[in-house]
KEMARVEX-946849 format. One record per residue (C-alpha): residue number from 1; x, y, z. Coordinates in nm, 2 decimals. Example, Ala and Ser with C-alpha at 12.3 -4.5 7.8 and 13.67 -1.06 7.14 Angstrom:
BEGIN
+-----+--------+--------+--------+
: seq :     c1 :     c2 :     c3 :
+-----+--------+--------+--------+
:   1 :   1.23 :  -0.45 :   0.78 :
:   2 :   1.37 :  -0.11 :   0.71 :
+-----+--------+--------+--------+
// end
This chain:
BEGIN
+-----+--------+--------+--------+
: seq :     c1 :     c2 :     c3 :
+-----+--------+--------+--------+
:   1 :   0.00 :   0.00 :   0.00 :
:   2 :   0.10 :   0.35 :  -0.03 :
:   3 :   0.04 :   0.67 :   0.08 :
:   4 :  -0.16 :   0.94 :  -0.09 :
:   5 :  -0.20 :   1.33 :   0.04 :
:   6 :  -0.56 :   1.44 :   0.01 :
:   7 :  -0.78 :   1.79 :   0.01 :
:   8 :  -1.11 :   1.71 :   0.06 :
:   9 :  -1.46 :   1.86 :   0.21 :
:  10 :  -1.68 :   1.77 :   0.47 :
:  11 :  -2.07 :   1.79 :   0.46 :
:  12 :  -2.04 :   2.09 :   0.65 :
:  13 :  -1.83 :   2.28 :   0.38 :
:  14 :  -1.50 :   2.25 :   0.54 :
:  15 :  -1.16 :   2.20 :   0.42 :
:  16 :  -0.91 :   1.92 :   0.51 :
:  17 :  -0.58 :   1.76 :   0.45 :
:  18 :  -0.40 :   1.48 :   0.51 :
:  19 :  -0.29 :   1.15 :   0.38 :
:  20 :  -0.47 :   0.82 :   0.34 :
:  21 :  -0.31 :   0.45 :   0.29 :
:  22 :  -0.44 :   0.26 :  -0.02 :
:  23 :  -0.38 :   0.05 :  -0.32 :
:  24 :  -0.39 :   0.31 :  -0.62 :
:  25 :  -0.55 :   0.65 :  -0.63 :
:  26 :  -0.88 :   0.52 :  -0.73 :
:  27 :  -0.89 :   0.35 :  -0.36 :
:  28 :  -0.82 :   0.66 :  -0.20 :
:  29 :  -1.05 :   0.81 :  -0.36 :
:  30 :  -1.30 :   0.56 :  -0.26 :
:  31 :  -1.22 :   0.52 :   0.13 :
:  32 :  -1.28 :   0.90 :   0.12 :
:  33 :  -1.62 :   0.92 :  -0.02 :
:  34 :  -1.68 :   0.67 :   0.25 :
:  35 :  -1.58 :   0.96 :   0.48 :
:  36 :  -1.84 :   1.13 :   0.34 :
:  37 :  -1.61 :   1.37 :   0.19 :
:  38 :  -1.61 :   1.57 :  -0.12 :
:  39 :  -1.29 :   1.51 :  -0.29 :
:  40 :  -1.11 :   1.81 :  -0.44 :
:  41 :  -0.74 :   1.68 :  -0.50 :
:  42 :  -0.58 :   1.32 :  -0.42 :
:  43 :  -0.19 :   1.29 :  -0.56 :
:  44 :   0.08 :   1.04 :  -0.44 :
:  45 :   0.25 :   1.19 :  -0.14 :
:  46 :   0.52 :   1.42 :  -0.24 :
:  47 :   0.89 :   1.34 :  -0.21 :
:  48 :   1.23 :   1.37 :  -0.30 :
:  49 :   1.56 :   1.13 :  -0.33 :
:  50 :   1.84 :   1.16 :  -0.06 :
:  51 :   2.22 :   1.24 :  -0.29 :
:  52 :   2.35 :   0.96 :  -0.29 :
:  53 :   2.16 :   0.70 :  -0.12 :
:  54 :   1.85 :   0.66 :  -0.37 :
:  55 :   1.61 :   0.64 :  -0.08 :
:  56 :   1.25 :   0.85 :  -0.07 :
:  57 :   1.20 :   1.15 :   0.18 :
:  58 :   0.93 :   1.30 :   0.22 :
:  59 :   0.90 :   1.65 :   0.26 :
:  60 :   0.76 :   1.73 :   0.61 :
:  61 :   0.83 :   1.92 :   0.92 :
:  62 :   1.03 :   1.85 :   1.25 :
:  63 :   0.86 :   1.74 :   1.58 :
:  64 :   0.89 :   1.91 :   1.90 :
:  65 :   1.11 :   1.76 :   2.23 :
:  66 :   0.77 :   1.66 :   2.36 :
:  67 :   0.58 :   1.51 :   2.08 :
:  68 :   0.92 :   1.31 :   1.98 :
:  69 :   0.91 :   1.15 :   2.35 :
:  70 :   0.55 :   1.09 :   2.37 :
:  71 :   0.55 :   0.93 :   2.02 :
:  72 :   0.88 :   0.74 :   2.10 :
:  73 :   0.72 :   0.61 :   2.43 :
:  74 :   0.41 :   0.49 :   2.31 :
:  75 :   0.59 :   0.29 :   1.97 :
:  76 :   0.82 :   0.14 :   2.23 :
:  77 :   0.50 :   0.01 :   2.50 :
:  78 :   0.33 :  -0.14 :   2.14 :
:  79 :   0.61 :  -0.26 :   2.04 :
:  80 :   0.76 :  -0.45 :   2.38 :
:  81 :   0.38 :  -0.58 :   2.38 :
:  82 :   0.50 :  -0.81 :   2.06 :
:  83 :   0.25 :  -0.65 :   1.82 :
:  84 :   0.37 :  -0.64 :   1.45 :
:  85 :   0.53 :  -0.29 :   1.36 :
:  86 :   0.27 :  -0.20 :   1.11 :
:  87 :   0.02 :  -0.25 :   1.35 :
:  88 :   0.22 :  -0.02 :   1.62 :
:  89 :   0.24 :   0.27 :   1.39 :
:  90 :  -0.13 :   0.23 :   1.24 :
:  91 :  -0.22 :   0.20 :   1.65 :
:  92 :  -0.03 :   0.53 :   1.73 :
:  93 :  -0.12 :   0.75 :   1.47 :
:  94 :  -0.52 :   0.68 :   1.51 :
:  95 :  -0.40 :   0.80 :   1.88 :
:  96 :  -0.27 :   1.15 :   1.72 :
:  97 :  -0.43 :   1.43 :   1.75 :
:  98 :  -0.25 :   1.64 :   1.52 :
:  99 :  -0.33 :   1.58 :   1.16 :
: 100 :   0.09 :   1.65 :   1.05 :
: 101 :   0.20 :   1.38 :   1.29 :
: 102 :  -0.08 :   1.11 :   1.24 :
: 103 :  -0.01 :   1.19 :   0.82 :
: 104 :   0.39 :   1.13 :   0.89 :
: 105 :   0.31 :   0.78 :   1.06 :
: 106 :   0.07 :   0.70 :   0.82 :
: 107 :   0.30 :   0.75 :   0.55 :
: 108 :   0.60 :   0.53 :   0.74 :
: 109 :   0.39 :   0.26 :   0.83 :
: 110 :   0.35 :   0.26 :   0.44 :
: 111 :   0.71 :   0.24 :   0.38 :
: 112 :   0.73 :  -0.07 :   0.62 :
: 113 :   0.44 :  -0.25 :   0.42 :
: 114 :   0.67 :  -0.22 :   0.11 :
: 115 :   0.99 :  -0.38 :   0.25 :
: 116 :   1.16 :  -0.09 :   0.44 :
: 117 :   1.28 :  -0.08 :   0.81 :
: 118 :   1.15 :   0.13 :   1.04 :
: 119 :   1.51 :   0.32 :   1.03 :
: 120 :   1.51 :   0.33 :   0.70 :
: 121 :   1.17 :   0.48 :   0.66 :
: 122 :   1.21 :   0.70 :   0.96 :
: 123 :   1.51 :   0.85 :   0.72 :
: 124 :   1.24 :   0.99 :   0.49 :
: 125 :   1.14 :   1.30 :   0.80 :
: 126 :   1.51 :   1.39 :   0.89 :
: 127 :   1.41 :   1.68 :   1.03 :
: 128 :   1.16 :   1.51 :   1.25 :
: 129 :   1.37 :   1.19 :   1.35 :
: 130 :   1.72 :   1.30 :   1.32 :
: 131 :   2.03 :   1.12 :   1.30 :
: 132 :   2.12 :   1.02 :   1.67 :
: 133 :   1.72 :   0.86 :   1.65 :
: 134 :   1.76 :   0.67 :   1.36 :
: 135 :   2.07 :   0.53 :   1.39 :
: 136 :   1.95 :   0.41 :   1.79 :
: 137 :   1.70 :   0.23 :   1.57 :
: 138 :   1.86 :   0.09 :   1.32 :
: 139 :   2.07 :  -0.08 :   1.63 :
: 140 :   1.79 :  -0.18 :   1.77 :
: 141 :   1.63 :  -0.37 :   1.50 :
: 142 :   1.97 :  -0.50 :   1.41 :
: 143 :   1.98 :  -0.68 :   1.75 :
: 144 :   1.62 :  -0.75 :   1.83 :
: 145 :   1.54 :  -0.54 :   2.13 :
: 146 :   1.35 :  -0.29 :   1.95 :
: 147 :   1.11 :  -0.26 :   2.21 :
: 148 :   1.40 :  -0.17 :   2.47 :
: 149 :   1.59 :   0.06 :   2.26 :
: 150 :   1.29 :   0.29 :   2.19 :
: 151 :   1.23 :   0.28 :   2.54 :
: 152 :   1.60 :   0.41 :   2.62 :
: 153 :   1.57 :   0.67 :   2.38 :
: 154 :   1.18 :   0.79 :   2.52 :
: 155 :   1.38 :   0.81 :   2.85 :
: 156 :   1.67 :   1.03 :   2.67 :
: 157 :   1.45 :   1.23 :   2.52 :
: 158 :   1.23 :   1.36 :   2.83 :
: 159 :   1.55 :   1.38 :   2.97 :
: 160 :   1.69 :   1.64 :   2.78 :
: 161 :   1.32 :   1.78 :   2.72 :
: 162 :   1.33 :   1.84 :   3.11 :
: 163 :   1.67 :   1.98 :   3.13 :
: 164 :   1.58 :   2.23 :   2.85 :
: 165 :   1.28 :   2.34 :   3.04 :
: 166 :   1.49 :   2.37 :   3.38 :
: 167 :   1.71 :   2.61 :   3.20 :
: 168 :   1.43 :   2.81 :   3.02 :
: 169 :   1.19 :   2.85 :   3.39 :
: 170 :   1.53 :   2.95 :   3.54 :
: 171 :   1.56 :   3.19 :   3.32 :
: 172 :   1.23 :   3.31 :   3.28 :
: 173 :   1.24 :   3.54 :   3.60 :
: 174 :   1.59 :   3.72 :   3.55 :
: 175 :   1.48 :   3.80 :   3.21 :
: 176 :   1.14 :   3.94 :   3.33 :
: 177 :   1.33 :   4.13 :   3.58 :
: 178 :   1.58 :   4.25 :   3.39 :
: 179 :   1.31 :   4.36 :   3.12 :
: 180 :   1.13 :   4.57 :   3.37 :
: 181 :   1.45 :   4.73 :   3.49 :
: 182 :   1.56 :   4.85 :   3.16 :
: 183 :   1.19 :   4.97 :   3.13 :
: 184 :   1.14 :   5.19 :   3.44 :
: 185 :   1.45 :   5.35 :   3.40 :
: 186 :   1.37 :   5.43 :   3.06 :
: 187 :   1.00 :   5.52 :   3.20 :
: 188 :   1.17 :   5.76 :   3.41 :
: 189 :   1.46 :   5.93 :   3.21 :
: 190 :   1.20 :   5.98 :   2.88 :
: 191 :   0.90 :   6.13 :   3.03 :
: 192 :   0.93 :   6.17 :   3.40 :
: 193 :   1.26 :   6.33 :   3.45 :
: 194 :   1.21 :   6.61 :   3.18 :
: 195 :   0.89 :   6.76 :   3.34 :
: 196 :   1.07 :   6.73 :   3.69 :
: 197 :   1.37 :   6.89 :   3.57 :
: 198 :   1.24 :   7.15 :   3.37 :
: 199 :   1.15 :   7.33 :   3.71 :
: 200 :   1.51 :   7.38 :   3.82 :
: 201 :   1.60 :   7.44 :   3.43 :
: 202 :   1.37 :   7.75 :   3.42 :
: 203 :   1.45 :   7.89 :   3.74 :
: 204 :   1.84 :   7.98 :   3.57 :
: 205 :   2.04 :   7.78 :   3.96 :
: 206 :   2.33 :   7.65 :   3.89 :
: 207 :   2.29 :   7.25 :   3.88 :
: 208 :   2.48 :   7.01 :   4.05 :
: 209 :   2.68 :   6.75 :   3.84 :
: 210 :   2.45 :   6.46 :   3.86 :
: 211 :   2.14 :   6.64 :   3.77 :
: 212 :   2.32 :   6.82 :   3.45 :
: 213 :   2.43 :   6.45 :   3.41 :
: 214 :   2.10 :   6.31 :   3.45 :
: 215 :   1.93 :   6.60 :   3.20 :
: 216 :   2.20 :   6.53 :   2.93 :
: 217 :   2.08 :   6.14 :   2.99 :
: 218 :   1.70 :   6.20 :   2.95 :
: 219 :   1.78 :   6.43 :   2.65 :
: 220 :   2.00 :   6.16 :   2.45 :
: 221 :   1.74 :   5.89 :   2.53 :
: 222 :   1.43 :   6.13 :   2.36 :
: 223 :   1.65 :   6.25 :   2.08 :
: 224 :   1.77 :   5.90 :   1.98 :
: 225 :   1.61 :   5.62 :   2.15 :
: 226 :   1.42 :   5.52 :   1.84 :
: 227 :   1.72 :   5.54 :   1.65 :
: 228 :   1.94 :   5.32 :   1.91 :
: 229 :   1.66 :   5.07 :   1.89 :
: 230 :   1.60 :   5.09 :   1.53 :
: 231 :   2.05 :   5.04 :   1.54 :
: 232 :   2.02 :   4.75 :   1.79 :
: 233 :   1.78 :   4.56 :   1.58 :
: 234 :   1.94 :   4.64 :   1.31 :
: 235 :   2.32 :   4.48 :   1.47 :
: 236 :   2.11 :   4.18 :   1.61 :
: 237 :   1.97 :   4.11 :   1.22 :
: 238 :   2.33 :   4.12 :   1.09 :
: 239 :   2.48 :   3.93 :   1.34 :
: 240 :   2.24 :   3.65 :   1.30 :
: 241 :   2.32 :   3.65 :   0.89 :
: 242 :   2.65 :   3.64 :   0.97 :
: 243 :   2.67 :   3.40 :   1.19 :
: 244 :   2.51 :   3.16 :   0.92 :
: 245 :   2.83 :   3.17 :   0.77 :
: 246 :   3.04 :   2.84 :   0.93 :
: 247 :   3.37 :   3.03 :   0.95 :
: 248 :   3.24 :   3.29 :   1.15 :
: 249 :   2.98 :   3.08 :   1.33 :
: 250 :   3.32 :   2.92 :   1.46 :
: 251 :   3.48 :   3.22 :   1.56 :
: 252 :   3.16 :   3.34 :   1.74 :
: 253 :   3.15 :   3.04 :   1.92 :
: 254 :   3.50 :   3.05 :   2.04 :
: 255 :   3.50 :   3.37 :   2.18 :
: 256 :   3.15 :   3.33 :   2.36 :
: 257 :   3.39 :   2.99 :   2.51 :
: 258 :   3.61 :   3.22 :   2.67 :
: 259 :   3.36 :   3.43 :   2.84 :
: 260 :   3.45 :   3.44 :   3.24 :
: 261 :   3.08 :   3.25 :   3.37 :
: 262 :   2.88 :   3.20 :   3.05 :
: 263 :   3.16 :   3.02 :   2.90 :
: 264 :   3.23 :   2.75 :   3.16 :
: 265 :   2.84 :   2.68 :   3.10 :
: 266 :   2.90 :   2.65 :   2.80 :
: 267 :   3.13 :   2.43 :   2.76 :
: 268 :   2.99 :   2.16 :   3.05 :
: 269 :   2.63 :   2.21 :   2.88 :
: 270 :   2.83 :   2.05 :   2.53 :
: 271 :   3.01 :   1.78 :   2.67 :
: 272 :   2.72 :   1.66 :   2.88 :
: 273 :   2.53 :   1.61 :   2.58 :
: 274 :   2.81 :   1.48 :   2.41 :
: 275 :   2.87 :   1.23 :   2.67 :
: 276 :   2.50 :   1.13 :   2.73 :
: 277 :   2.43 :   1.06 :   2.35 :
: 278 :   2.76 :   0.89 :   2.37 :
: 279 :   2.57 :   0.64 :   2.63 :
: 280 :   2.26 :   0.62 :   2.47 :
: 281 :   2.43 :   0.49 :   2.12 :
: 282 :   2.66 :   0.27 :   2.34 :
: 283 :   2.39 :   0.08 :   2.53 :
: 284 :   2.16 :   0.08 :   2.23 :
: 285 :   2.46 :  -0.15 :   2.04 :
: 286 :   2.59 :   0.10 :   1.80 :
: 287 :   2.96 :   0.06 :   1.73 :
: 288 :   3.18 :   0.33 :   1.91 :
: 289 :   3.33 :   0.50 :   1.63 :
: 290 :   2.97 :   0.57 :   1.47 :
: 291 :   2.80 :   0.67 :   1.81 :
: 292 :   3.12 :   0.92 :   1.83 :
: 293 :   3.05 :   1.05 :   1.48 :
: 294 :   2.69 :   1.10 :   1.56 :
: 295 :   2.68 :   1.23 :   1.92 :
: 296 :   3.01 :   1.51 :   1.79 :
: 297 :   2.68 :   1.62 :   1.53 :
: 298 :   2.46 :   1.72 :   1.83 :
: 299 :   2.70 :   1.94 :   2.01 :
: 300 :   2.58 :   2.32 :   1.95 :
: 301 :   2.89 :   2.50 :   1.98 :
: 302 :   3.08 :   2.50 :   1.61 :
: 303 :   3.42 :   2.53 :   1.83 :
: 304 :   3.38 :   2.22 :   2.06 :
: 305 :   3.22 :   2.00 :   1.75 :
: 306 :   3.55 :   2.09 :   1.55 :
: 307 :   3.75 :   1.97 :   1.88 :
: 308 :   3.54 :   1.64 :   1.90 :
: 309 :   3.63 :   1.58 :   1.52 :
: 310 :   3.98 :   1.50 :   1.65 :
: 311 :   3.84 :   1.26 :   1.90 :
: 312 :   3.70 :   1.06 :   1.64 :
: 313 :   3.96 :   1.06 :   1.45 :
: 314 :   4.20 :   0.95 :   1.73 :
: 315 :   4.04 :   0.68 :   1.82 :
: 316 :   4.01 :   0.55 :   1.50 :
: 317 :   4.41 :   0.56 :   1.49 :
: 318 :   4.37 :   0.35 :   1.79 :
: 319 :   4.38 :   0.60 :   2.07 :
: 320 :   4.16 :   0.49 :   2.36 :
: 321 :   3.88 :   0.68 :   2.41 :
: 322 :   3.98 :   0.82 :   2.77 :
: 323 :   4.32 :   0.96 :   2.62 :
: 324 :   4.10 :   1.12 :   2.31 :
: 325 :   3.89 :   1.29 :   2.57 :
: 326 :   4.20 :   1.39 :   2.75 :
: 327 :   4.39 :   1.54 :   2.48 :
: 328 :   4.09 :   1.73 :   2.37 :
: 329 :   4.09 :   1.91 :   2.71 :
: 330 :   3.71 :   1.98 :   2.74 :
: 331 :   3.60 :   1.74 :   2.95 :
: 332 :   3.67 :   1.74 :   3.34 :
: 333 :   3.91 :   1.50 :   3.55 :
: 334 :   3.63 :   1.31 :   3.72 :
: 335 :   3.44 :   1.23 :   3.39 :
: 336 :   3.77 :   1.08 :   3.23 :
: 337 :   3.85 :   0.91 :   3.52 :
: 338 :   3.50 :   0.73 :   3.50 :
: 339 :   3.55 :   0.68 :   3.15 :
: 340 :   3.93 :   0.55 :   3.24 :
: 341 :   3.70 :   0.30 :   3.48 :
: 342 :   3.48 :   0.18 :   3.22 :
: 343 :   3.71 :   0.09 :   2.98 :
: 344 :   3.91 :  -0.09 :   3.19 :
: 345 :   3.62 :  -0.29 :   3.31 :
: 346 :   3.45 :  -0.37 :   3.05 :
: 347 :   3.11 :  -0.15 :   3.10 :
: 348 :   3.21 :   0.16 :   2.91 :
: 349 :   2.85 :   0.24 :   2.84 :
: 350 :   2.73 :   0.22 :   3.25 :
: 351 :   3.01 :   0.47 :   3.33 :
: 352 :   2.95 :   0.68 :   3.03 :
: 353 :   2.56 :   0.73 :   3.16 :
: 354 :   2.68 :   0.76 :   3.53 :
: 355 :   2.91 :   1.06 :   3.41 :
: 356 :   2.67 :   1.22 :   3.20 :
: 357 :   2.42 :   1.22 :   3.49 :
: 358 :   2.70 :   1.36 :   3.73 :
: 359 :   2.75 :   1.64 :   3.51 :
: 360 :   2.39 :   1.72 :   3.47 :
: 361 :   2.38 :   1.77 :   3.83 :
: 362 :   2.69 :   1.99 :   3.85 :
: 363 :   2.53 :   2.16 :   3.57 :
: 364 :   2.22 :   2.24 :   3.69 :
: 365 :   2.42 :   2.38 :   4.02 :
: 366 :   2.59 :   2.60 :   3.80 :
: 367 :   2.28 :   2.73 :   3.63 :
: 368 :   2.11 :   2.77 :   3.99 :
: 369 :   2.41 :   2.96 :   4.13 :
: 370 :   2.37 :   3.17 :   3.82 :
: 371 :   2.11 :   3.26 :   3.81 :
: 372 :   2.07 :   3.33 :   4.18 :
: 373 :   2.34 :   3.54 :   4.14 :
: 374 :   2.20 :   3.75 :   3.86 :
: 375 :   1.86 :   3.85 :   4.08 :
: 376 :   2.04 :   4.02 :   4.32 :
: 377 :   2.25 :   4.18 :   4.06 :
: 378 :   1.93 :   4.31 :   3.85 :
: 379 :   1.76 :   4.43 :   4.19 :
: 380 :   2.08 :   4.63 :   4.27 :
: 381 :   2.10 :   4.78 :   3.97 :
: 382 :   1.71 :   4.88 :   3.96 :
: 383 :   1.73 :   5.07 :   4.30 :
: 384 :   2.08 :   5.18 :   4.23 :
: 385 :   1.90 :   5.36 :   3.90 :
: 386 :   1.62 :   5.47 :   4.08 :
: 387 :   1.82 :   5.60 :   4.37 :
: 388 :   2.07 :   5.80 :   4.14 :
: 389 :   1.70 :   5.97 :   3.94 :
: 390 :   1.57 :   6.06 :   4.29 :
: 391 :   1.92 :   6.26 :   4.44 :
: 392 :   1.91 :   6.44 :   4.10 :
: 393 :   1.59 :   6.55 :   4.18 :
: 394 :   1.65 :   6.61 :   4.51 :
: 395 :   1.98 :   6.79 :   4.52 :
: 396 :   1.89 :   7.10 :   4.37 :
: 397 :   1.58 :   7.14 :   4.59 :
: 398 :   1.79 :   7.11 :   4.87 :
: 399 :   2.04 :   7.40 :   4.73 :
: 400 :   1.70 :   7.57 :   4.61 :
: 401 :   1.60 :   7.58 :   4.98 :
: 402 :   1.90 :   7.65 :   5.12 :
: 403 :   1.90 :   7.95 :   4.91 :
: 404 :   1.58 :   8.08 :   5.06 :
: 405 :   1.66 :   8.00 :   5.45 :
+-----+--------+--------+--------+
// end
C-alpha cells in the first residue's frame, strides 16, 4: 500500500488535508467518499531522493522535544507488547491528534508494508527523527530489542526535554526582571525626569553635576532612543546573517567559550550532551566510532564540534577513548577518570551514563548559582537607578531651599 495526500470537504463545507493508505488513487478516492467527503485533490504523497543513497524522503516538518518522546514512548510500550510494527504505527497515529503527525506515521507505516525498516523509513522525515534517533533504531532492530531501545531513547528524550525546560523556567524570572528594569528607568529618564527637571531648568540655579548628568541622559534617550533601537535591531539582524556563515559561526562560538561565567556553562552544557548521547548509542549497540560521529553532530557550539572531530579521529588511529577525551581538554578529571574505569572494566556504556548524569547535576548547580546570582544583581542595579534619578531630583531642591533660609 502506499500513501496518498488528500484535500477534501466535509458535509459541512470545510476543508481538510492529510494522507490516506491505499492500493492506487482510485482507492483513496473511494475510502474518502466513504468519509463522506467531497474530494477536491488526491496525488501520491510528495517526495524527493536523498544524494547519494537513492532512498525517498518526504517533505515534512520537524517534531517538538515533547511530541518526539510521547511518540517514542508509546511505539516502544506497542512494540515490547510483541504486536507487529505495522500495527504499532497504524495504532499510534489513530491515537494523534495532530493531523501533520498522524499523516507522517501513516505514511511510514506505508514504507514498512513495502519492505523498508522502520530506520530506513524513519530516514524519509530527517528533520523530524534525526540522525542520533535513527541510527538508535537501526541498532535496535539490528539486535532485536527494538522494544527496549525505543524505550532508552523515550527516557533520553524527556531527559533532555526536562533539562531544557529547567534552564528556560530558570531563566524566565531574571529576564522578566531585567526587562522591567531597563523599562522603568527608561520610563523615568524619557518622560518623567524632563517635566521634573524642567522646574530647576527655568528657574536659571546653577545644577549640580549629577542632575546636569541626568538631563544630558534624558535628552539623549528622547532625541535617539528610536534610533538606538531601530540600530540594535538592526546589529542583532546582521549578526544573526553572519553568523550563518560556518567560518564565522566558529569564531563566534569561540570567543563566547572564553567568556569568564557563561563560557564555563557552555562548555559543560556540550560535553554533557556529548557524553550522554555517547551512552545512549553505546547501550543501544551502535559501534563506538559511529555513536562518536553522531553524538560530535549534536553538540551546539561550532568550536567544541570541530575539537570532538579529533576525537574521532583519534580513536580511530587506535587512541583509547579516555586519552581522546583527554587530549581534547574539554571534559573534566572526574568524567575521564569514569571513562578510564569503564574501559578498563568492560562496561564503558554504564560509566559513560553515570558521568553524564553527574554532570547534569553539577550543571544544573551552576545554572542555579547563576542565576541566583543575577537576581540580586538586577535588583541592585534597579534601585541603584532609581536611587541616582531621585538625588538628581532632590539635590537642587535642597540647594533651592538652602537658598531661601
Amino acid at each position: 500500500m502506499a500513501a496518498y495526500e488528500y484535500l477534501a470537504m466535509c458535509a459541512a463545507g470545510k476543508k481538510s488535508t492529510g494522507v490516506v493508505e491505499a492500493d492506487s488513487p482510485r482507492h483513496a478516492r473511494q475510502l474518502l467518499r466513504e468519509r463522506q467527503l467531497v474530494i477536491l485533490k488526491v496525488s501520491a504523497a510528495q517526495s524527493k531522493r536523498v544524494r547519494g543513497k537513492g532512498l525517498l524522503q518526504v517533505s515534512g516538518g520537524g517534531l517538538s522535544s515533547a511530541e518526539l518522546a510521547l511518540l517514542t514512548r508509546q511505539l516502544s510500550t506497542l512494540v515490547q507488547a510483541a504486536l507487529p510494527l505495522e500495527e504499532v504505527l497504524a495504532a499510534v497515529a489513530a491515537q494523534c491528534e495532530k493531523q501533520r503527525i498522524k499523516s507522517m506515521l501513516l505514511a511510514i507505516r506505508s514504507r514498512v508494508l513495502e519492505g523498508y525498516s522502520l530506520a530506513v523509513a524513519l530516514a524519509a522525515y530527517p528533520r523530524a527523527f534525526p540522525d542520533l534517533y535513527r541510527a538508535t533504531v537501526a541498532a535496535g532492530e539490528r539486535s532485536g530489542h527494538l522494544g527496549q531501545v525505543l524505550m532508552n531513547l523515550a527516557d533520553y528524550t524527556e531527559a533532555q526535554q526536562a533539562a531544557r525546560q529547567q534552564i528556560q523556567l530558570a531563566m524566565l524570572y531574571p529576564s522578566i526582571l531585567m526587562l522591567a528594569a531597563v523599562s522603568i528607568v527608561g520610563f523615568l529618564l524619557g518622560f518623567v525626569v524632563p517635566d521634573v527637571v524642567k522646574v530647576f531648568i527655568d528657574s536659571g540655579q546653577e545644577l549640580p553635576l549629577l542632575t546636569r548628568g541626568l538631563i544630558a541622559s534624558s535628552a539623549f534617550l528622547q532625541d535617539y532612543g528610536l534610533l538606538m533601537l531601530l540600530v540594535m535591531a538592526a546589529l542583532v539582524l546582521a549578526a544573526r546573517g553572519a553568523v550563518r556563515n560556518p567560518a564565522t559561526r566558529e569564531r563566534w562560538h569561540a570567543l563566547v567559550l572564553q567568556l569568564p561565567l557563561l563560557g564555563r556553562l557552555i562548555r559543560a552544557s556540550n560535553c554533557t550532551r556529548f557524553v550522554s548521547t555517547l551512552a545512549i548509542l553505546g547501550r543501544s549497540g551502535v559501534p563506538l566510532l559511529d555513536a562518536l560521529s553522531i553524538a560530535s553532530e549534536v553538540v551546539a557550539n561550532q568550536k567544541i564540534r570541530t575539537g570532538l572531530k579529533d576525537i574521532v579521529r583519534g580513536v580511530r588511529e587506535g587512541i583509547s577513548l579516555t586519552r581522546a577525551l583527554e587530549l581534547n581538554g574539554s571534559f573534566p578529571p572526574m568524567m575521564l577518570y569514569m571513562i578510564a574505569s569503564g574501559e578498563r572494566s568492560g562496561e564503558l556504556d554504564s560509566m559513560l551514563e553515570r558521568a553524564a548524569k553527574q554532570q547534569e547535576e553539577q550543571l544544573a548547580n551552576r545554572i542555579a548559582l547563576l542565576v541566583g546570582l543575577f537576581e540580586p544583581a538586577m535588583l541592585v542595579f534597579m534601585g541603584a537607578s532609581v536611587l541616582i534619578i531621585v538625588l538628581a531630583i532632590l539635590m537642587p531642591i535642597l540647594s533651592l531651599n538652602q537658598l531661601i533660609t
